[in-house]
C-alpha positions in Angstrom: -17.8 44.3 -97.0 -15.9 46.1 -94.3 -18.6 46.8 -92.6 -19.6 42.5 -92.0 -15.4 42.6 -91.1 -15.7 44.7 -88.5 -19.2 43.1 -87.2 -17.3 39.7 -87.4 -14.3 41.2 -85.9 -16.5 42.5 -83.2 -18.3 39.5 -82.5 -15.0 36.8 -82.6 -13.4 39.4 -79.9 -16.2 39.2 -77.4 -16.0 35.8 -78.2 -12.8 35.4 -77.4 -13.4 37.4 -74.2 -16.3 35.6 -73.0 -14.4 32.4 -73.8 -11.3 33.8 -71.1 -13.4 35.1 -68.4 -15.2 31.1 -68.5 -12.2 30.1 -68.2 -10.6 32.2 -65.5 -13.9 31.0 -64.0 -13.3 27.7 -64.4 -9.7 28.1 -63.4 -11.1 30.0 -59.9 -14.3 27.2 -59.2 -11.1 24.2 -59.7 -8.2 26.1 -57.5 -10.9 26.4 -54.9 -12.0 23.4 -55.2 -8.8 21.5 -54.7 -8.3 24.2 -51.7 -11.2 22.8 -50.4 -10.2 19.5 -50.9 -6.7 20.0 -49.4 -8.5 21.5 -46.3 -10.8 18.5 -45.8 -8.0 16.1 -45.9 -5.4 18.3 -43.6 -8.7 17.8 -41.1 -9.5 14.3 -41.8 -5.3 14.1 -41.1 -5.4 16.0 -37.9 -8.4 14.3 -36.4 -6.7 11.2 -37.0 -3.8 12.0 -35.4 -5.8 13.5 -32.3 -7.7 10.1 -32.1 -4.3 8.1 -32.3 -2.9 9.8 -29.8 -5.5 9.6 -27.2 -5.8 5.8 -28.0 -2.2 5.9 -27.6 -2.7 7.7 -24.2 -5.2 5.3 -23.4 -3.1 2.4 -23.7 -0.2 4.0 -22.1 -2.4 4.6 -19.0 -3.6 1.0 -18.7 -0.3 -0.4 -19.2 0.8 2.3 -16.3 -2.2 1.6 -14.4 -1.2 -2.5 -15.4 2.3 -2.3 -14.0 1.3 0.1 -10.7 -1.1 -3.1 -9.9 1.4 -5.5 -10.6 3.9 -4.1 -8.6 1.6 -2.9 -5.6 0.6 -6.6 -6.1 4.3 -8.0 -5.9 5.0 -5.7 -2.9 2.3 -7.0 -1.3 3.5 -10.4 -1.5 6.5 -10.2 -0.8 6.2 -8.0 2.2 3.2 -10.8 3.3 5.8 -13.2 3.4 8.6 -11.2 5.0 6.0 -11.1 7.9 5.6 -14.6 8.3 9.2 -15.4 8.5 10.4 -12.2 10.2 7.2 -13.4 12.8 8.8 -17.1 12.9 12.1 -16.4 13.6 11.3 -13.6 16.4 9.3 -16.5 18.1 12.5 -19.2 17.1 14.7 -16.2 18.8 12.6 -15.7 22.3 12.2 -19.5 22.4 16.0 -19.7 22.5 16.3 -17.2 25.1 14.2 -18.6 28.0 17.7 -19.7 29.9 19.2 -16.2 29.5 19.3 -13.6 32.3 18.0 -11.1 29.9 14.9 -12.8 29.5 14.9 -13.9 32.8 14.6 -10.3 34.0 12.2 -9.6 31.3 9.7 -12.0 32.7 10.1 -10.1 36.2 8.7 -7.1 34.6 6.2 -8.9 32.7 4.6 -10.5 36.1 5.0 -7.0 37.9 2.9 -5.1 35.0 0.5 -7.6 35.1 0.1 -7.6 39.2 -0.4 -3.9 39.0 -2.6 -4.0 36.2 -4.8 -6.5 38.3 -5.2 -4.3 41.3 -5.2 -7.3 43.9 -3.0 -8.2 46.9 -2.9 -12.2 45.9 -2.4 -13.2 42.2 -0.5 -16.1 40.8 1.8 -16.9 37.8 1.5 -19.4 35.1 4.1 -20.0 32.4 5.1 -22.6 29.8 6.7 -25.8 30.8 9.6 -24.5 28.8 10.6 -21.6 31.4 11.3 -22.1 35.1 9.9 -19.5 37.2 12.4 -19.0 40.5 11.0 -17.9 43.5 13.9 -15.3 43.1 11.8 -13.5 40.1 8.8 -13.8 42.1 10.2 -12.4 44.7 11.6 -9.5 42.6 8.1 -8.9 40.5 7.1 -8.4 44.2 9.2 -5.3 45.1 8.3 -4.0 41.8 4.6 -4.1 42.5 5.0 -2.9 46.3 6.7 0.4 45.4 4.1 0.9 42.4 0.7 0.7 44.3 2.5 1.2 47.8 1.1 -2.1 49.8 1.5 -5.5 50.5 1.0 -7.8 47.4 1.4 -11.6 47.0 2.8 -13.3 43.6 2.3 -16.8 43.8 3.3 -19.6 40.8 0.6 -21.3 39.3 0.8 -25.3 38.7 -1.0 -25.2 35.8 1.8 -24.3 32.6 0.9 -22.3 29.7 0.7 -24.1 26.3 2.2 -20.6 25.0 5.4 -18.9 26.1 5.7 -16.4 28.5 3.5 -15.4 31.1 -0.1 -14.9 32.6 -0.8 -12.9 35.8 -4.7 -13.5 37.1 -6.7 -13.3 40.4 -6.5 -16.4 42.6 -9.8 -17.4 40.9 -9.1 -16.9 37.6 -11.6 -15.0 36.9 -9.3 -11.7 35.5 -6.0 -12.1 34.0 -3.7 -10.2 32.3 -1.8 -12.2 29.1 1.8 -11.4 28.9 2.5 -14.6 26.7 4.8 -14.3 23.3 2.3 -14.2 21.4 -0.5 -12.0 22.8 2.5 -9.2 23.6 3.7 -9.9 19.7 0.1 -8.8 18.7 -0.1 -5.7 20.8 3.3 -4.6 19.0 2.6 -6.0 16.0 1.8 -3.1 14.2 5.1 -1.3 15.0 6.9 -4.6 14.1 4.7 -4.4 10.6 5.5 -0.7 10.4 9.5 -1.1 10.6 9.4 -4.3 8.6 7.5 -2.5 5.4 10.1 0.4 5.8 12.5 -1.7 5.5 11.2 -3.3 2.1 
């Protein structure tokens, strides 16, 4: 009889034993397991937060990109039409100035640089119906042009007025001339004038 205790006894204790290490080994396979889990979703996490913020960098780039446009756009506009009045009123302002001795000298030099730019002892001088050319600021262009090329040189006016303001300088045949109106010198400077204008935006 003691003998089947102690066989039972024997048997119920590696029973028992068998019974702990399955489930310490079940215990282990589960903790992993959730470990495993837990890692997975702290990844899934992470890569959705990496693609959230490049979206988020993505819109924040157009809308940057959006708003550079816009305001390059804007600029452009508004500098376009700063031109076009700044342009209207510098021709309003030299229209207003034709009777001024300022201007009056101005045109001297204007008909002296184109004489010496023509290189010929006999040109002649048109100009707008609006100015009156004096035989005085012929006269004066004259000198001008003598000291320059260091001969005799003949400025005559020309009959035939400009539909433009200012002046034009050509050969007696009117073949070559040289344009010193408003609006042909305006171009010539216009892309200081542009230049100061946009730096002053």
């Amino acid at each position: 009889m003691t003998d089947h205790a102690s066989l039972y006894d024997g048997i119920l204790e590696s029973a028992q034993e068998e019974a702990q290490a399955i489930l310490k080994k079940g215990e282990k396979e589960v903790a992993d397991l959730n470990g495993s889990y837990k890692k997975k979703i702290e990844e899934a996490k992470k890569h959705e937060k990496n693609l959230l913020d490049q979206k988020l960098k993505e819109i924040r780039l157009i809308r940057e990109n959006h708003m550079k446009n816009l305001e390059r756009s804007y600029q452009g506009e508004k500098i376009k039409t700063l031109k076009k009045y700044a342009q209207k009123a510098l021709f309003e302002e030299m229209a207003s100035q034709v009777d001024t001795a300022a201007y009056k000298q101005a045109v001297v030099y204007w008909i002296a640089e184109g004489a010496i730019a023509l290189e010929s002892d006999k040109v002649k001088v048109a100009t707008s119906a609006k100015e009156t050319l004096s035989d005085k600021a012929l006269e004066e262009a004259t000198s001008i042009v003598e000291k320059v090329v260091s001969r005799k040189v003949k400025i005559v006016a020309d009959p035939n007025p400009l539909t433009n303001q200012g002046i034009v300088v050509s050969t007696m045949d009117g073949k070559i001339a040289y344009n010193n109106s408003v609006n042909v010198r305006f171009i010539r400077l216009k892309a200081e004038f542009e230049r100061v204008l946009e730096g002053s935006v």
